[in-house]
C-alpha positions in Angstrom: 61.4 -9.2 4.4 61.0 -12.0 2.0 58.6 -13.4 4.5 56.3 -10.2 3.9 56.4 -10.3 -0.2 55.5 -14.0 -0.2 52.6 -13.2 2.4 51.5 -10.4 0.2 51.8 -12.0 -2.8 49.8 -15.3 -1.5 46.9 -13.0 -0.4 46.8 -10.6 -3.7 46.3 -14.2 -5.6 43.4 -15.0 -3.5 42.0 -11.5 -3.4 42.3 -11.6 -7.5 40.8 -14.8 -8.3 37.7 -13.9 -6.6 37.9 -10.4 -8.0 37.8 -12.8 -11.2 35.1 -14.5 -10.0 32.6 -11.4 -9.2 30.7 -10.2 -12.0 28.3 -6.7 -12.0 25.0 -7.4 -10.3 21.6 -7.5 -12.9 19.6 -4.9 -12.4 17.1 -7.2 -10.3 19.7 -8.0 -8.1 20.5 -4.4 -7.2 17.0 -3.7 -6.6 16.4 -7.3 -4.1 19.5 -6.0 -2.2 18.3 -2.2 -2.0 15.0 -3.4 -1.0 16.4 -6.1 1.9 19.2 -2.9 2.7 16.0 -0.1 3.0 14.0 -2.5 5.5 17.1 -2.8 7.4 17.5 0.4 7.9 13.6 1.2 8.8 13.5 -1.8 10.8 16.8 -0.2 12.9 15.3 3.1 13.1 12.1 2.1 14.2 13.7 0.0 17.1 15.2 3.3 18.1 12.9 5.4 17.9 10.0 2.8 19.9 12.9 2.9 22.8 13.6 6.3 22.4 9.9 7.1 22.6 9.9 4.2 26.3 12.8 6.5 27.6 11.5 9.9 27.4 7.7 8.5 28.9 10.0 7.1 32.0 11.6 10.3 32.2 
C-alpha cells in the first residue's frame, strides 16, 4: 500500500509541474488550432465520403 501512495504521489508531482507550466492559449492561438482542427475534420470527411461515393458506384 505504501508502494501505491508513493507511485501516486511521484505522478501528481509531474502532472502538477506541467499543469504549472501551461498557460491559457492567446486568442491567435485558439484560432491557428481551430483552423488546423476544422481542415482535419473536412479533410476526414471528405475521404469518406469520396470512398463512400466508389462503394455505392461498385454496388
Amino acid at each position: 500500500m505504501a508502494d501505491l501512495k508513493n507511485i501516486n504521489e511521484e505522478v501528481f508531482k509531474k502532472y502538477w509541474r506541467v499543469l504549472k507550466l501551461a498557460r491559457t492559449p492567446t486568442r491567435d492561438e485558439f484560432n491557428k488550432i481551430a483552423i488546423v482542427a476544422a481542415i482535419g475534420i473536412l479533410i476526414v470527411g471528405m475521404i469518406g465520403f469520396i470512398l463512400y461515393e466508389i462503394m455505392a458506384l461498385a454496388l
